[in-house]
N, C-alpha and C positions, 0 to 999 in steps of 0.2 A: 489551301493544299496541306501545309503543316499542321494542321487544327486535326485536317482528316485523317493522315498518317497517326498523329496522335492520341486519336479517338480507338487509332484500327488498333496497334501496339497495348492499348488498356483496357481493350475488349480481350484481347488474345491473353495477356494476363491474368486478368480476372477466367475468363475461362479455363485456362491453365492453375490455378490456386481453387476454383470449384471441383473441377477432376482429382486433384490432388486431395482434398480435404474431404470429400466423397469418397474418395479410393481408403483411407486414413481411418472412414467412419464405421465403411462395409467389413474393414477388416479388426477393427474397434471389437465389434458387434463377434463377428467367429469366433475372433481370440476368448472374451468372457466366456460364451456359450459351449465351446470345446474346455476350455479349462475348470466351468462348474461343474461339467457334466464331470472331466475326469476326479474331480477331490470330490462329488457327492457319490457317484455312481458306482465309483472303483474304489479309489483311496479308501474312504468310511464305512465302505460297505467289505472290506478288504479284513476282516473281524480281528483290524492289530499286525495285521501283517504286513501292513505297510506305514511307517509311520512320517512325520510331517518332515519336511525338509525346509532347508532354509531359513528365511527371517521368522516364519511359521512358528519352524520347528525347534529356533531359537528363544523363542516368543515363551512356546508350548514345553520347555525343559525349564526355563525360570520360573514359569509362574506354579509349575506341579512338586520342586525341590523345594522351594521358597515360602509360594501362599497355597501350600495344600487345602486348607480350608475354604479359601473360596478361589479354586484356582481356572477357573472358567471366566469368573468376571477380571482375575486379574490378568488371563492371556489377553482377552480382547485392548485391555491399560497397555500394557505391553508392546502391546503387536502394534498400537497408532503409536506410541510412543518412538519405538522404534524405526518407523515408516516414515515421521517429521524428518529427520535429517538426512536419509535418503530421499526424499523428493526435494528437498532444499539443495542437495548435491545435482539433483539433475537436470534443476531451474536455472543451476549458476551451471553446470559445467558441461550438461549434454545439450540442452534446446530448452525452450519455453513452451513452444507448442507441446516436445514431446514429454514434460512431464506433467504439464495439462491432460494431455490423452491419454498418459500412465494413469493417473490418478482417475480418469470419467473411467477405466478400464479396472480397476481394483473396484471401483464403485459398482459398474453393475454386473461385475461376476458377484459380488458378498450378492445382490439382490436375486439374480437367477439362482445361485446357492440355494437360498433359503424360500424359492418360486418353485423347485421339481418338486413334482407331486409324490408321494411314496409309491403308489402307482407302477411308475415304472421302475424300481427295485423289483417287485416280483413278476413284470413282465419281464425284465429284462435275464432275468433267475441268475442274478450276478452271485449272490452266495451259492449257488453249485457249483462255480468253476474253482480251478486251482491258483492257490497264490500266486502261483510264478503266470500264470498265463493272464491274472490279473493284473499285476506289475506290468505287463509288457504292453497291454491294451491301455492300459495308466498314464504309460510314459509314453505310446506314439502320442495320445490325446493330448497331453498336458506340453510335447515337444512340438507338437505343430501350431497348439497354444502360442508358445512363447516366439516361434518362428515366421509364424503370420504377424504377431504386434513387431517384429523386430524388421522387420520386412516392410513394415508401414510407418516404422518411424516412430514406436511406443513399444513397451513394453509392459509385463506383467505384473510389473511393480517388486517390490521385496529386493533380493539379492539377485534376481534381474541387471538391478540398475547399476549393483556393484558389480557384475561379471561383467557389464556393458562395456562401464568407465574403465577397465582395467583392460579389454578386448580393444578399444580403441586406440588406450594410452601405446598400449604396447605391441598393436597391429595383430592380434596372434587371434585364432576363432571363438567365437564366443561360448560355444561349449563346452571349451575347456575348462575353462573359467568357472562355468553354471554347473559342471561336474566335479570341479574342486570346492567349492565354498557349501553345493551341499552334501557331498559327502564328508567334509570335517565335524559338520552339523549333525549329520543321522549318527556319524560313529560316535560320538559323544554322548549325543541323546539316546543311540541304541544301548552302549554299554550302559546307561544308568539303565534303563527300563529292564536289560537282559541280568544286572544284579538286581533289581529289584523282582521281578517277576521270574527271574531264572529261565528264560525265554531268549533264544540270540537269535531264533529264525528272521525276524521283521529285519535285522542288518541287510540280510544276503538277499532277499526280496524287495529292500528299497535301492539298495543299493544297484539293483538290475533296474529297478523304475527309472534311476537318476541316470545309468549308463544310456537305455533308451531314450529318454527326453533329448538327452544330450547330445544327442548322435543325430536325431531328426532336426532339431536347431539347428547344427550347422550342415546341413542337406538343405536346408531352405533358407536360412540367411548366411548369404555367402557373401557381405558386403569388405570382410577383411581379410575373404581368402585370393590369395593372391598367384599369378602362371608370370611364367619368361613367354616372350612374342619375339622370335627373330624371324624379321622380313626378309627375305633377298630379293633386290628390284633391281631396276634400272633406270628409277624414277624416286630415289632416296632423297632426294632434299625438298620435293614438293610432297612426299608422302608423311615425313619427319614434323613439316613445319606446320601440316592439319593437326597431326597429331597431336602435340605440343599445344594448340588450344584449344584442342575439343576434348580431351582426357586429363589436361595439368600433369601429365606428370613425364616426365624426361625420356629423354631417348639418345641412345649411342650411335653413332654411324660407322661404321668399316668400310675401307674400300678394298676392293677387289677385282676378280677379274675368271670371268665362266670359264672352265675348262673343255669344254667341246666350242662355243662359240667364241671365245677370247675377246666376248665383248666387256665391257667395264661394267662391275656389278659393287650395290650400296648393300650391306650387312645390318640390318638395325637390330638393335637389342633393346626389348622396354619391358618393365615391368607395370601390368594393370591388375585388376581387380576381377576376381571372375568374371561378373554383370557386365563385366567391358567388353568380354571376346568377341562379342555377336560385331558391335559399332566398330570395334579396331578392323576388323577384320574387313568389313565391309568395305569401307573408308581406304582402303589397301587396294581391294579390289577394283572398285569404282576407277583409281587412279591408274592402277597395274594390273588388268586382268590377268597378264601371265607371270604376274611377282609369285613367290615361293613362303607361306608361310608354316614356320613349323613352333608345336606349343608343346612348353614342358613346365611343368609342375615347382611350384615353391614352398623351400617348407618354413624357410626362416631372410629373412632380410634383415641389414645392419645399414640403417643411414636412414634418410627422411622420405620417406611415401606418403602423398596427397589422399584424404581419407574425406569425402564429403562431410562437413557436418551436419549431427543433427538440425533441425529447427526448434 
């Protein structure tokens, strides 16, 4: 009998780790193919109006000030060079798996990059449209990009993995982050290229790209945005004590007492994680059909919050 139980617990596992790692692959596969399409389709085709961001764009400002003569083959030196100790940061401090699936995800966007046919540039007659409405088709692409891998437990590599580490460290949304680190990047790189070429439009058009990406990121991963849940029941120590190990994370109890019915009433206060509302809520219900739940909004927390980790 225990053999069988056994057997059943690491069938259900393993099928639970195939779903996971399949759900992990499907969204692998979008994130490159959304994100080639936006840096070959849009960004390149974009005739300088939109210039590189990030570790990219970091990459793509040294090696044109520095190795102007062969400054092609010394972005590509650059840009791995650069990319070794971000993925060594993400082996040791976000997951294994996920900087594995970072890295097969940098891999086959560079490969469908250099896979679109030219083709469809002039089906797609992307040089007729206007800067700013290419920026913005750029950046839903390239934000749904980053929001699908971050959504799956990977990302798109570069300074991804730094907005990640620093979104987690410090609980706060990740596109904050991905909208700070590239635009200190493009302003830097824009002002050399706008003293060099006497050109400053590319700022105000990447700049919209980066505000876009960034805004659709956290619309779609919302693993560190965080609501207040106060329950009002009458079933507060059996609703509390679910709660406490299906979600990890604390809960305050109040007591009281209903002003039309004057029965005794439990106050709970918790903070969760967006993706939680649906399970808190339910779980409340299940126990308390006629509990009271009301959700308000968080913009900042001070003390320790349970944040699943990577893998």
């Amino acid at each position: 009998m225990e053999n069988n139980v056994k057997d059943e617990i690491n069938y259900v596992h393993d099928k639970i780790n195939i779903k996971q790692i399949s759900y992990m692959i499907l969204m692998l596969l979008c994130s490159s193919l959304l994100y080639a399409f936006a840096v070959t389709c849009f960004i390149n085709q974009s005739n300088g109006n939109i210039i590189a961001a990030g570790v990219s764009g970091l990459a793509m400002l040294i090696s044109r000030v520095f190795f102007s003569d062969n400054a092609s083959l010394a972005y590509m030196i650059i840009y791995i060079i650069m990319n070794i100790p971000l993925f060594i940061l993400a082996y040791k401090s976000i997951g294994k798996i996920f900087s594995i699936f970072t890295l097969a995800n940098v891999v086959i966007a560079s490969l469908i990059i250099g896979l679109i046919p030219l083709e469809v540039y002039s089906f797609l007659k992307i040089n007729e449209l206007e800067p700013i409405t290419i920026s913005l088709i750029a950046g839903v692409l390239a934000g749904t990009s980053i929001g699908f891998a971050l959504k799956a437990n990977l990302s798109t590599g570069g300074g991804d993995i730094i907005s990640l580490y620093f979104g987690i460290k410090k609980g706060v949304s990740i596109g904050r982050y991905v909208m700070l680190f590239n635009s200190m990047v493009v302003l830097v790189y824009g002002g050399y290229t706008g003293i060099a070429n006497d050109n400053w439009h590319p700022i105000f058009y990447t700049l919209s790209y980066i505000f876009i990406s960034s805004t659709v990121v956290d619309l779609i991963f919302t693993r560190t945005k965080k609501v207040l849940l106060e329950v009002i029941t009458e079933n507060g120590e059996a609703i509390s004590s679910i709660l406490l190990k299906e979600t990890h994370h604390g809960c305050t109890v109040l007591r009281g007492e209903g002003a039309f019915s004057h029965n005794g009433k439990q106050l709970l206060h918790m903070v969760v994680s967006v993706r939680q509302i649906t399970d808190v809520v339910k779980i409340v219900k299940d126990i308390d059909p006629c509990s009271f739940v009301i959700q308000l909004p968080v913009d900042n927390i001070y003390g320790k919050f349970y944040i699943p980790p990577f893998r």
